[in-house]
mmCIF file as gemmi writes it, N, C-alpha and C atoms, coordinates in Angstrom:
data_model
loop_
_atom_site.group_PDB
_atom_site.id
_atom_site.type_symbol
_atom_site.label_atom_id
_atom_site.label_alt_id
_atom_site.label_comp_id
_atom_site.label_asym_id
_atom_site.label_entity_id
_atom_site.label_seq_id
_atom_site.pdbx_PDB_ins_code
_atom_site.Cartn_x
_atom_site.Cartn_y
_atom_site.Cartn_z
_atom_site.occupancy
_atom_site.B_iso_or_equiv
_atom_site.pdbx_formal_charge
_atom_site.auth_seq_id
_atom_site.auth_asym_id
_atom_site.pdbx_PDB_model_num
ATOM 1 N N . UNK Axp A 1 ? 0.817 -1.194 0 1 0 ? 1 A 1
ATOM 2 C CA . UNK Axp A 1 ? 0 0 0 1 0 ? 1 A 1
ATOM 3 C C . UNK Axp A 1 ? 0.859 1.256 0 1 0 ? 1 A 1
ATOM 4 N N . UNK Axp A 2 ? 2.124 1.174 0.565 1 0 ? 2 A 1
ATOM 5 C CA . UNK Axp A 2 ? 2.779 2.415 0.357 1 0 ? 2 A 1
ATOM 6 C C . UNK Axp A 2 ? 3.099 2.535 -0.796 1 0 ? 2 A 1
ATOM 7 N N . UNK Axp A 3 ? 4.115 1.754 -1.169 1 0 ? 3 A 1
ATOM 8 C CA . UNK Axp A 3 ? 4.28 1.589 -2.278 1 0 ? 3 A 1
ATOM 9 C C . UNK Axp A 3 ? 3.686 2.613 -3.417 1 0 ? 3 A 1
ATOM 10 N N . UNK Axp A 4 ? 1.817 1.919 -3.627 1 0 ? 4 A 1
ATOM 11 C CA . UNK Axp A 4 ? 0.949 2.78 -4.037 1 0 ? 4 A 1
ATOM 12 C C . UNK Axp A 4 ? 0.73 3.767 -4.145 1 0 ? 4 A 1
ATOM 13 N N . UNK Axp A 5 ? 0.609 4.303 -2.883 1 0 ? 5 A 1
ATOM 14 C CA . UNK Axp A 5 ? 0.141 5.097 -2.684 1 0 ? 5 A 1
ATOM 15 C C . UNK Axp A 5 ? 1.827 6.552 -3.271 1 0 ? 5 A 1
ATOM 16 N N . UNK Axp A 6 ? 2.633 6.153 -2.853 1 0 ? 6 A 1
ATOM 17 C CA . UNK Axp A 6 ? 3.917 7.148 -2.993 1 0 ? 6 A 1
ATOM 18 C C . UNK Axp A 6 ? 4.1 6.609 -4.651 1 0 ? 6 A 1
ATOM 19 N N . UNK Axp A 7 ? 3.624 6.33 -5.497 1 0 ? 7 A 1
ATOM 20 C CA . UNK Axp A 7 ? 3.309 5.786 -7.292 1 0 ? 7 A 1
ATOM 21 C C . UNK Axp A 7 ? 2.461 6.515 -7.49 1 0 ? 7 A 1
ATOM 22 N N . UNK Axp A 8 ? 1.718 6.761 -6.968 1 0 ? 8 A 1
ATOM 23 C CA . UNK Axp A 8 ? 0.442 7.817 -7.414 1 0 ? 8 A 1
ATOM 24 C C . UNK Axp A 8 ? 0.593 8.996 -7.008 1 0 ? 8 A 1
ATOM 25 N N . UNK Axp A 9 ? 1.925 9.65 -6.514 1 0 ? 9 A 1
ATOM 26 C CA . UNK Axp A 9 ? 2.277 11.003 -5.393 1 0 ? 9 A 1
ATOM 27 C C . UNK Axp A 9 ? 1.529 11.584 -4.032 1 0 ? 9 A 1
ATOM 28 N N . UNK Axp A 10 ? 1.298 10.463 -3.647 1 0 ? 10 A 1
ATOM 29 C CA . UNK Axp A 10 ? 0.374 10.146 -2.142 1 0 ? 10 A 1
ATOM 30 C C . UNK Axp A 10 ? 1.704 10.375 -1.531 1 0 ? 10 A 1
ATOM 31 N N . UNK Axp A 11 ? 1.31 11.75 -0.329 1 0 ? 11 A 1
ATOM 32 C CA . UNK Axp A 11 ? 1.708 11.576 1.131 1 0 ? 11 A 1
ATOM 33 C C . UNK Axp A 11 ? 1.733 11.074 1.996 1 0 ? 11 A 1
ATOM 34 N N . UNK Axp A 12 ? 2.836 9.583 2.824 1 0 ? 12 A 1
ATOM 35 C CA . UNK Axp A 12 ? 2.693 8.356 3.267 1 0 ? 12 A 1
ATOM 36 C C . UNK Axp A 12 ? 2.737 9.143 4.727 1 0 ? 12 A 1
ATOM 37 N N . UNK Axp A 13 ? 2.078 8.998 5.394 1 0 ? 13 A 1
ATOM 38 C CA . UNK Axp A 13 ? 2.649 8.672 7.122 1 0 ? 13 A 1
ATOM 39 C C . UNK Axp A 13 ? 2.368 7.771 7.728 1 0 ? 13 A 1
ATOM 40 N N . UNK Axp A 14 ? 3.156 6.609 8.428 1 0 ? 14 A 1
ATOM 41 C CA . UNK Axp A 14 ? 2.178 5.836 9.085 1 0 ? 14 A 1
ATOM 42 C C . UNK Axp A 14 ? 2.24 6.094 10.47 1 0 ? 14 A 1
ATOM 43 N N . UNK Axp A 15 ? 1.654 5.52 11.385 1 0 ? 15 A 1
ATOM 44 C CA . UNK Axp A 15 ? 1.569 5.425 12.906 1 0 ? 15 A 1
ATOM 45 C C . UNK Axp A 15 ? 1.311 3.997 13.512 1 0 ? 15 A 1
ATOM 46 N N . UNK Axp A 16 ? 2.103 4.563 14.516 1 0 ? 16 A 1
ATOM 47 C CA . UNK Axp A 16 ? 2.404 3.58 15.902 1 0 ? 16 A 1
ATOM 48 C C . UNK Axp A 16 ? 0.995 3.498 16.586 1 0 ? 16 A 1
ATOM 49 N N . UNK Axp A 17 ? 0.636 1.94 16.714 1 0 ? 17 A 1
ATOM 50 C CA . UNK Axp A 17 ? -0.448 2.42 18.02 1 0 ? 17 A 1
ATOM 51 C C . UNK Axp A 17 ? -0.396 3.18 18.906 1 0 ? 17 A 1
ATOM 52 N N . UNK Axp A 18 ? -1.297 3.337 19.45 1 0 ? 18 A 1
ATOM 53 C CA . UNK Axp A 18 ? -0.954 3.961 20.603 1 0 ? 18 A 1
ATOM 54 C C . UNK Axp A 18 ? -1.174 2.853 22.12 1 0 ? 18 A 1
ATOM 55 N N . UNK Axp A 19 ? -0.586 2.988 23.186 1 0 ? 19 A 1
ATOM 56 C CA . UNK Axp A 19 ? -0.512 2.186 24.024 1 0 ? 19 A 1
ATOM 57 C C . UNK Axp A 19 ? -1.506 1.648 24.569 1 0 ? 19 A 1
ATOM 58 N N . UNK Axp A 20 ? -1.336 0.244 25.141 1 0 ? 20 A 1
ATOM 59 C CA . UNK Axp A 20 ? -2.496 -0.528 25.091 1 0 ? 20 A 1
ATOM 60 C C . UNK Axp A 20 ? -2.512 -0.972 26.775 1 0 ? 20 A 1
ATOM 61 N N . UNK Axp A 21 ? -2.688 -0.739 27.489 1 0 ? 21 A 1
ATOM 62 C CA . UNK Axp A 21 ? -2.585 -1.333 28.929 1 0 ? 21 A 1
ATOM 63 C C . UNK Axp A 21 ? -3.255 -2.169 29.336 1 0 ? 21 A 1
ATOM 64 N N . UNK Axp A 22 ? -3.808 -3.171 28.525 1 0 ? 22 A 1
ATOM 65 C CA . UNK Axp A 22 ? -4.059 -4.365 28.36 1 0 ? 22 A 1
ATOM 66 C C . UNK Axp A 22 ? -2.747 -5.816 28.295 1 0 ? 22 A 1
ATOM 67 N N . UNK Axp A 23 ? -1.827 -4.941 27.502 1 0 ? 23 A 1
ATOM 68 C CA . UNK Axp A 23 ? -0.623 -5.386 27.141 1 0 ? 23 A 1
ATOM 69 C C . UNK Axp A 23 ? 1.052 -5.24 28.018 1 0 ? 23 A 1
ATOM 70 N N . UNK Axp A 24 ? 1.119 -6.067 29 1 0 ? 24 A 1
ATOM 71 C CA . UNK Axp A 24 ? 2.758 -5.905 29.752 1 0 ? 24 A 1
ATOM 72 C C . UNK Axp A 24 ? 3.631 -4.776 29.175 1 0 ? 24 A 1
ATOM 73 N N . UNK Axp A 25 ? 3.914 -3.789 28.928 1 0 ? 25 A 1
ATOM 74 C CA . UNK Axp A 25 ? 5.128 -3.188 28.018 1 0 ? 25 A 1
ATOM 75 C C . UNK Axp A 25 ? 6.761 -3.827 28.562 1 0 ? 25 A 1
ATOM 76 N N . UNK Axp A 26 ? 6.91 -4.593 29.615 1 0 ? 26 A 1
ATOM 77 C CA . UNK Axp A 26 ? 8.447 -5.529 29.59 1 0 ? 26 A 1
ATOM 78 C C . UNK Axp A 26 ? 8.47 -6.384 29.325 1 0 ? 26 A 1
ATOM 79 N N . UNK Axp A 27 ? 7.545 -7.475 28.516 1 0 ? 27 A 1
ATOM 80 C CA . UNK Axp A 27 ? 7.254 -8.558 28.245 1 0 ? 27 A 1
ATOM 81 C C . UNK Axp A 27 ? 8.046 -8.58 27.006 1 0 ? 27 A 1
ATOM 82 N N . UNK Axp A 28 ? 8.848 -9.628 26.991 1 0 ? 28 A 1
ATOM 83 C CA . UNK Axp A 28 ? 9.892 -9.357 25.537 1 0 ? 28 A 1
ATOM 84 C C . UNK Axp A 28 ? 9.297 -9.975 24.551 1 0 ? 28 A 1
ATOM 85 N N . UNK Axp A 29 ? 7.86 -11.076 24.777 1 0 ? 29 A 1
ATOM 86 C CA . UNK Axp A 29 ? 7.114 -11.426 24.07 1 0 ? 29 A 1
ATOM 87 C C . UNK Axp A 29 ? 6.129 -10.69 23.499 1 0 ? 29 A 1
ATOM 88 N N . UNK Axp A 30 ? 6.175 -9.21 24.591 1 0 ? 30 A 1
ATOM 89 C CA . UNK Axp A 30 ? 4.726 -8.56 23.822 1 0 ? 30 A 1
ATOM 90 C C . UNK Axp A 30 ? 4.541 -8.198 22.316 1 0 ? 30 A 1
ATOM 91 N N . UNK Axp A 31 ? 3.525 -8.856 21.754 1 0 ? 31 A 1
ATOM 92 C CA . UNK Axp A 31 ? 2.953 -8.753 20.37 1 0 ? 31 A 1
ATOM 93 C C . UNK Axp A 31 ? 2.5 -7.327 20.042 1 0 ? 31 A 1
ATOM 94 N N . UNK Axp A 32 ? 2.701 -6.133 20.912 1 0 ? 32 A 1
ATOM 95 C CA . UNK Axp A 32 ? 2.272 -4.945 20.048 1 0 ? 32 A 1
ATOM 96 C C . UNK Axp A 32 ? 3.768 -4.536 19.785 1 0 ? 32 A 1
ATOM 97 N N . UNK Axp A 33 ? 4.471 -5.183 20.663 1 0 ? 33 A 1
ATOM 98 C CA . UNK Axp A 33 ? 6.11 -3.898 20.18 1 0 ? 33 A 1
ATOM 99 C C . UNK Axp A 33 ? 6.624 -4.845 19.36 1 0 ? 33 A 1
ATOM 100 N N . UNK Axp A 34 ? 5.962 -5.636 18.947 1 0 ? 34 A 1
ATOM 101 C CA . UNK Axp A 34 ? 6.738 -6.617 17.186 1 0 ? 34 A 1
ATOM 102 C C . UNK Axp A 34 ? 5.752 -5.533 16.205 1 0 ? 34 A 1
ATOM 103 N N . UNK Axp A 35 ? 4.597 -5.475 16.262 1 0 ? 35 A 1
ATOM 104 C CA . UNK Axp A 35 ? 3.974 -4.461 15.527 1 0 ? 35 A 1
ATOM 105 C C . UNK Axp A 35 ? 4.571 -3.706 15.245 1 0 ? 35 A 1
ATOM 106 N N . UNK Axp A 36 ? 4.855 -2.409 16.199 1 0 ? 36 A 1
ATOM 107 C CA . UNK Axp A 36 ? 5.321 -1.971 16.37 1 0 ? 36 A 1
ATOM 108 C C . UNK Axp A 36 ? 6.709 -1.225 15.259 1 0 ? 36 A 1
ATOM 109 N N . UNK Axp A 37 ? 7.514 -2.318 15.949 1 0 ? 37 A 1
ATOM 110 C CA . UNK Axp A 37 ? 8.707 -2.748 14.941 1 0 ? 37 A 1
ATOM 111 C C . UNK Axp A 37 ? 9.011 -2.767 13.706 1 0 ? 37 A 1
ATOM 112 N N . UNK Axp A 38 ? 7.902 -3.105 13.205 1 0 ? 38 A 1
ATOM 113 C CA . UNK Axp A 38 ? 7.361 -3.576 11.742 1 0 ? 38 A 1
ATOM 114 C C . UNK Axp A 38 ? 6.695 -2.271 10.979 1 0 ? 38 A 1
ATOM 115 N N . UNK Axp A 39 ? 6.056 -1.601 11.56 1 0 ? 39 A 1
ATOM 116 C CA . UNK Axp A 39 ? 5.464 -0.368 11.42 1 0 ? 39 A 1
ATOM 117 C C . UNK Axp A 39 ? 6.745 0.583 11.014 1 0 ? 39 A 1
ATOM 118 N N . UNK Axp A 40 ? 7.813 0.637 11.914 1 0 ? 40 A 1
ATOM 119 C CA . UNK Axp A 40 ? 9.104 1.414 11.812 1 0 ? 40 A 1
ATOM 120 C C . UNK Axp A 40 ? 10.032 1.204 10.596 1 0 ? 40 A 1
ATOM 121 N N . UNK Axp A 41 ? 10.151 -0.068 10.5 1 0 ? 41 A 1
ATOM 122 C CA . UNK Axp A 41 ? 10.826 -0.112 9.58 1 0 ? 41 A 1
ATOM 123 C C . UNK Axp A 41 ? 10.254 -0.364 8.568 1 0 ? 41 A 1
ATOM 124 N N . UNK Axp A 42 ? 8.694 -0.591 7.922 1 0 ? 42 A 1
ATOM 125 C CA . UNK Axp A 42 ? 8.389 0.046 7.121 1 0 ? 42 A 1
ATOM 126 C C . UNK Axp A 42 ? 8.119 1.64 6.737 1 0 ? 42 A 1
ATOM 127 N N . UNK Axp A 43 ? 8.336 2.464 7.658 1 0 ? 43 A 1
ATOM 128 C CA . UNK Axp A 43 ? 8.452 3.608 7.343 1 0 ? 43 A 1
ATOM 129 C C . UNK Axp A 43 ? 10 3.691 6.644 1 0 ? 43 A 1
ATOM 130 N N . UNK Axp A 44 ? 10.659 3.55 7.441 1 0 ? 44 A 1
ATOM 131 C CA . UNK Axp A 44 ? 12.291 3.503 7.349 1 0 ? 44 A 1
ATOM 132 C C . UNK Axp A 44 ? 12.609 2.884 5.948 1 0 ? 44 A 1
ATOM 133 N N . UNK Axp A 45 ? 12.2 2.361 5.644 1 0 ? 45 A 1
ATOM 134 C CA . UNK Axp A 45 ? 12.961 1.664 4.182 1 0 ? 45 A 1
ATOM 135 C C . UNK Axp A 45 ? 12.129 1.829 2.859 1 0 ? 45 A 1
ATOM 136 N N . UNK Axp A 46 ? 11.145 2.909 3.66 1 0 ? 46 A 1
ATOM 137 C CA . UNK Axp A 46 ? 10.109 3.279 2.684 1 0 ? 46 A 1
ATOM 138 C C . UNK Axp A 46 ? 10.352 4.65 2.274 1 0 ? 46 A 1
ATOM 139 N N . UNK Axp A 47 ? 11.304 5.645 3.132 1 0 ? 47 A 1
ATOM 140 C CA . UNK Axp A 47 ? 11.195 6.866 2.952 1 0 ? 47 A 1
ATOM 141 C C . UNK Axp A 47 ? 9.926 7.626 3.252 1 0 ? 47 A 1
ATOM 142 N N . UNK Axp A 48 ? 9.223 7.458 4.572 1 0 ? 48 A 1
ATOM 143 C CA . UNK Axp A 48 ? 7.938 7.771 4.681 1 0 ? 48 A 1
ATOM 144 C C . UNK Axp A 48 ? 7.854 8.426 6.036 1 0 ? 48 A 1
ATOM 145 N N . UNK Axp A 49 ? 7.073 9.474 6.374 1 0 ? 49 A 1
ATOM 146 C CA . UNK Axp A 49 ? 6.814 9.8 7.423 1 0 ? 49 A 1
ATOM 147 C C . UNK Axp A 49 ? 6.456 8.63 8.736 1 0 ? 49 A 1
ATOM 148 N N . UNK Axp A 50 ? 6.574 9.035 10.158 1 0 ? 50 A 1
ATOM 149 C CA . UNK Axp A 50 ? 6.585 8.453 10.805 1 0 ? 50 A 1
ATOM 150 C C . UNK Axp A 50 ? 5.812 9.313 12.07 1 0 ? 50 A 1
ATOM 151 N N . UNK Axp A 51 ? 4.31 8.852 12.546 1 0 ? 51 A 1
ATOM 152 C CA . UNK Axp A 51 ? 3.977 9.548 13.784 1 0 ? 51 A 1
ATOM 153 C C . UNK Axp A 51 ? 3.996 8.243 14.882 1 0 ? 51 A 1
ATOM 154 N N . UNK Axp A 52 ? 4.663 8.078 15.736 1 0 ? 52 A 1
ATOM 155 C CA . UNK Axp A 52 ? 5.108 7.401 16.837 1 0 ? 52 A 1
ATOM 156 C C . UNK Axp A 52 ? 4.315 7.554 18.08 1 0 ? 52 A 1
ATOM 157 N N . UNK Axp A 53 ? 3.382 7.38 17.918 1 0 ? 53 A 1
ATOM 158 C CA . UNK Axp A 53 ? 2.42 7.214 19.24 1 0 ? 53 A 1
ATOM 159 C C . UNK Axp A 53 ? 2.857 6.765 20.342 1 0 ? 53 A 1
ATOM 160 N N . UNK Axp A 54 ? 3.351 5.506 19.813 1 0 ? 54 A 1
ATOM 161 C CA . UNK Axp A 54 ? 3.683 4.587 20.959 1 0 ? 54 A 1
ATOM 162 C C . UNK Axp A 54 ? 4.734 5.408 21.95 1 0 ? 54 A 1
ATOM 163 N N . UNK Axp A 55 ? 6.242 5.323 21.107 1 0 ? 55 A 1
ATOM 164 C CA . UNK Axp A 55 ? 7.393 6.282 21.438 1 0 ? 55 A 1
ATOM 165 C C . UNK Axp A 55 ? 6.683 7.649 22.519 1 0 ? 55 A 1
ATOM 166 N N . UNK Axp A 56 ? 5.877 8.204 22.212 1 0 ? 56 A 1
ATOM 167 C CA . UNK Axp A 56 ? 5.534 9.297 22.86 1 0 ? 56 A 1
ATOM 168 C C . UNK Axp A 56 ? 4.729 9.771 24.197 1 0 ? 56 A 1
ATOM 169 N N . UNK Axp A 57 ? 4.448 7.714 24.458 1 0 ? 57 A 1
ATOM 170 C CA . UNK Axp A 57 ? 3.315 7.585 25.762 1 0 ? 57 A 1
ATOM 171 C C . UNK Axp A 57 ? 4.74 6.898 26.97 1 0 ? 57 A 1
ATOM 172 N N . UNK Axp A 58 ? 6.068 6.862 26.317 1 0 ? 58 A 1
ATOM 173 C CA . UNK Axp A 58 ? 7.258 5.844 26.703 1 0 ? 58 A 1
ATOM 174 C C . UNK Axp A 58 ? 7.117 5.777 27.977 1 0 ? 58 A 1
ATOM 175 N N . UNK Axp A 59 ? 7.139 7.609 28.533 1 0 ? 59 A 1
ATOM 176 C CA . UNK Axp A 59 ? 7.46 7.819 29.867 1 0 ? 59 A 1
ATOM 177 C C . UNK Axp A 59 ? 6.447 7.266 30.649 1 0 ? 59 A 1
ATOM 178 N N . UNK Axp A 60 ? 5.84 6.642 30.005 1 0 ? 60 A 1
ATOM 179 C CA . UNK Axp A 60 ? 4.429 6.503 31.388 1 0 ? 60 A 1
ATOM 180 C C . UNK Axp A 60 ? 4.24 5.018 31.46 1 0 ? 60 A 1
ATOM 181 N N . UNK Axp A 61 ? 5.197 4.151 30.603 1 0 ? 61 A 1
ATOM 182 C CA . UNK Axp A 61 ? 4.742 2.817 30.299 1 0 ? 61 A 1
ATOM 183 C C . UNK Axp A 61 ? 4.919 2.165 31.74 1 0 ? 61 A 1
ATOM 184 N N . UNK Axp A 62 ? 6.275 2.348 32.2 1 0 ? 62 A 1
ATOM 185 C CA . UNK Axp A 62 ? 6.416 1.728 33.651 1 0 ? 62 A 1
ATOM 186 C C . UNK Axp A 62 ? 5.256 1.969 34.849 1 0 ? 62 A 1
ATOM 187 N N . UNK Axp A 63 ? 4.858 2.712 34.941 1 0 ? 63 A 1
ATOM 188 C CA . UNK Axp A 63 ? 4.069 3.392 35.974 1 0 ? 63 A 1
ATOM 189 C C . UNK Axp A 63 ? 2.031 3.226 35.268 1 0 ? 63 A 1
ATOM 190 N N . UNK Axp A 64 ? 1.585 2.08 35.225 1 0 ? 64 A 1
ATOM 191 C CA . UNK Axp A 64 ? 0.189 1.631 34.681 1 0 ? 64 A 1
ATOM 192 C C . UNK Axp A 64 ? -0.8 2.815 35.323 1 0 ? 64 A 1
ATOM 193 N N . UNK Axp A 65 ? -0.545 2.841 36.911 1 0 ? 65 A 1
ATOM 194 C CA . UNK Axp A 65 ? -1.385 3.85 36.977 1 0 ? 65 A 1
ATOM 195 C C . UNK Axp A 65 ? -1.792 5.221 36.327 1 0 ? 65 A 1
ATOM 196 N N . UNK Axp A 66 ? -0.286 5.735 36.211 1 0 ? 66 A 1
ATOM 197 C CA . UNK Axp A 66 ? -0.156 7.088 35.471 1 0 ? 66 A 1
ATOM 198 C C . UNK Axp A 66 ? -0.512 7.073 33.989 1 0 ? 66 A 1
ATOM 199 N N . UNK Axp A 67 ? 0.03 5.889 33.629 1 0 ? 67 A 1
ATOM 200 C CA . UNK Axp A 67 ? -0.627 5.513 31.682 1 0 ? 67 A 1
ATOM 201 C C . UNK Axp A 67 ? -2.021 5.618 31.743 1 0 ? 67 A 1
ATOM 202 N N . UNK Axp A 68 ? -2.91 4.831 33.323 1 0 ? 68 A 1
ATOM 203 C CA . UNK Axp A 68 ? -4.231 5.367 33.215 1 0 ? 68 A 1
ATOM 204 C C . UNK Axp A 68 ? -5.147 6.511 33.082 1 0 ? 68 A 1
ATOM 205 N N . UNK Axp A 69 ? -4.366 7.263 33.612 1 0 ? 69 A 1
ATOM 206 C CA . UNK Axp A 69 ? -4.563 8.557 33.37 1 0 ? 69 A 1
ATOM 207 C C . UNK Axp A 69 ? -4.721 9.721 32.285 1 0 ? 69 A 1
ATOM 208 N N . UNK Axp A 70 ? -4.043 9.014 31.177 1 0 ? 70 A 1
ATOM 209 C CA . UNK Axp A 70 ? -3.786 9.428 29.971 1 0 ? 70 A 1
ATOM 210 C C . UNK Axp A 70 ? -4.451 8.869 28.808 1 0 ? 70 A 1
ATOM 211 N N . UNK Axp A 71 ? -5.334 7.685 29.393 1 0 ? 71 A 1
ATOM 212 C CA . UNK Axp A 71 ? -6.302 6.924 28.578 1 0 ? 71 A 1
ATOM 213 C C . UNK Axp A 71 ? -7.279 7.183 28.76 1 0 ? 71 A 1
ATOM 214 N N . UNK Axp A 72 ? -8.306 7.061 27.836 1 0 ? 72 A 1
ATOM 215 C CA . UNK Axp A 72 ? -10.15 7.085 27.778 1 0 ? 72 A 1
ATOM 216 C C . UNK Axp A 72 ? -10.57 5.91 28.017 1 0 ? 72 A 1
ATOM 217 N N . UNK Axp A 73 ? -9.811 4.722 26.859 1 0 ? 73 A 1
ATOM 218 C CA . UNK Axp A 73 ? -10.27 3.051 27.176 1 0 ? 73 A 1
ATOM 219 C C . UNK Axp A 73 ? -9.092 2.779 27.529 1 0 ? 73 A 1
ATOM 220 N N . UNK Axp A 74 ? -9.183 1.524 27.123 1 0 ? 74 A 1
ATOM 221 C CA . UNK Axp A 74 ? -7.868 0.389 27.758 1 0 ? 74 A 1
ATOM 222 C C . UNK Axp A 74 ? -7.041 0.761 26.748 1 0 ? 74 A 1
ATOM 223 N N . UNK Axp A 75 ? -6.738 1.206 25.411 1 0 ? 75 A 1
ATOM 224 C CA . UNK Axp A 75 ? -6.015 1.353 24.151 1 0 ? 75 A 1
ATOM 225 C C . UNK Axp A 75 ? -6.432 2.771 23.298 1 0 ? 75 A 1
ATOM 226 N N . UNK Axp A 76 ? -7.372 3.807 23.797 1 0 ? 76 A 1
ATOM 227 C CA . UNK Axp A 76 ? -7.379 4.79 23.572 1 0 ? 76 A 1
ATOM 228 C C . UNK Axp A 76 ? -7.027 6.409 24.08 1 0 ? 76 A 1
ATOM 229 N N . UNK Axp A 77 ? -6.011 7.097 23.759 1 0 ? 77 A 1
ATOM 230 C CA . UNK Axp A 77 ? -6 8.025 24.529 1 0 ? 77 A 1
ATOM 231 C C . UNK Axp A 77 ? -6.397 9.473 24.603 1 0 ? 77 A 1
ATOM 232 N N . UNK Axp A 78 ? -7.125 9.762 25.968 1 0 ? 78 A 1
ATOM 233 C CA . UNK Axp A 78 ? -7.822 10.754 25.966 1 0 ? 78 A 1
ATOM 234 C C . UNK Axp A 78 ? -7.329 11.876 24.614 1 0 ? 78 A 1
C-alpha cells in the first residue's frame, strides 16, 4: 500500500499504536512492540513519514497507573 500510494504522489505517514494497557510493556514477548517494529521499519525503508504514538506515551509505560490517566479506554488516549 505504500508503495501505491507514494506511485500515485500520495503523502505516506504511518503510525504507531498507541498504548495498550491491556498489554505488559516488559514482556519481551509482547505482540504490540513486534507491531510496532514492523510499522518502523516500514516507514524507514520506505522513505515515509513516521507519527510514533507509541514512542511518545514511553514515559508513562512503567508506571500503569499514570498511563491510566492518559487513557479514555484500555487502548485509547484521551
Amino acid at each position: 500500500m505504500v508503495k501505491q500510494a507514494k506511485d500515485r504522489g500520495i503523502k505516506v505517514i504511518l503510525l504507531t499504536p498507541s498504548p495498550d494497557q491491556s498489554v505488559h510493556y516488559a514482556d519481551p514477548k509482547n505482540e504490540l512492540k513486534k507491531h510496532i517494529a514492523q510499522i518502523r521499519k516500514i516507514a524507514a525503508e520506505n522513505h515515509v513519514g513516521l507519527a510514533d504514538s507509541y514512542q511518545a506515551f514511553g514515559f508513562l509505560y512503567k508506571d500503569k497507573e499514570q498511563l491510566s490517566k492518559y487513557m479514555s479506554q484500555v487502548n485509547h488516549p484521551n
